[in-house]
C-alpha positions in Angstrom: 12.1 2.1 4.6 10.2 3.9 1.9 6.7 4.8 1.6 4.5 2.6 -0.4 3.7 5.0 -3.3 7.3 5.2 -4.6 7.7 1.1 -5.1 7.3 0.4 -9.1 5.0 -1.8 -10.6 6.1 -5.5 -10.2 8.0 -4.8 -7.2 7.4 -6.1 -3.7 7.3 -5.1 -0.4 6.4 -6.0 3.7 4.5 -3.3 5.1 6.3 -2.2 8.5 4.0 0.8 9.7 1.0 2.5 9.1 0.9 6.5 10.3 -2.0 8.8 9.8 -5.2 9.6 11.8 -6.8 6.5 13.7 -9.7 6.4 11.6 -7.6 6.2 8.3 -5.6 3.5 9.9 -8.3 1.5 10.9 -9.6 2.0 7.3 -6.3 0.5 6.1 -6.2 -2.6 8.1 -9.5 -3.7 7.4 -8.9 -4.0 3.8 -6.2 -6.3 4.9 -2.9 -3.6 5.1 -1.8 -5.2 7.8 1.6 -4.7 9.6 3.9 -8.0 8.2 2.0 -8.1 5.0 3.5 -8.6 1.5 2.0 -6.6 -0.5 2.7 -6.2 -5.4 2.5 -3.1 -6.6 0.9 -3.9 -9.7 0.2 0.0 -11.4 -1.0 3.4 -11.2 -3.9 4.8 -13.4 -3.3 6.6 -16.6 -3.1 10.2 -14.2 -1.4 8.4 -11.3 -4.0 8.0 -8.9 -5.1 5.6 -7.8 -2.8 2.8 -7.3 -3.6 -0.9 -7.7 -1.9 -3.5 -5.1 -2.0 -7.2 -4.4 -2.6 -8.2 -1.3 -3.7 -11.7 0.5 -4.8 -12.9 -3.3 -7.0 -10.2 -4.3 -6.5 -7.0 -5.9 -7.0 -3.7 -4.2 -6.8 0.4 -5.2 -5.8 3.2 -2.6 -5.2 6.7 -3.2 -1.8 7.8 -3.3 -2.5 10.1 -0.4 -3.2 7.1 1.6 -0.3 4.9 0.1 1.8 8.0 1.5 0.8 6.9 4.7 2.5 2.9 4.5 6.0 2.4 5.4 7.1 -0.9 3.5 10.4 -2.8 3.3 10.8 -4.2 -0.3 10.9 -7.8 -0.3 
């Protein structure tokens, strides 16, 4: 498993965990980062951070810092 800020852009990937503080994690999962989801890197901003996924048909940034947290398998 890797975390989910080392997939590429165009790759995808199931998320299989979600580690970090309970708050954090509950932040995660209610913009839909749920456990089982598959989840399209799309990119990374012009200085890396943030990152921009697709998940359940809409698009959605995170912070590396919190992409850290997501353990995916690549699909």
């Amino acid at each position: 498993m890797h975390s989910l800020d080392t997939l590429h852009p165009g790759e995808r990937a199931i998320i299989r965990s979600i580690h970090g503080e309970t708050a954090e994690e509950a932040h995660l999962m209610e913009m839909g980062l749920l456990v089982g989801t598959l989840i399209e890197f799309i990119k990374r901003a012009p200085l890396g951070d943030p990152i921009e996924l697709r998940v359940r048909g809409y698009h959605l940034s995170i912070r590396c810092s919190q992409a850290k947290l997501i353990k995916v398998e690549k699909a």
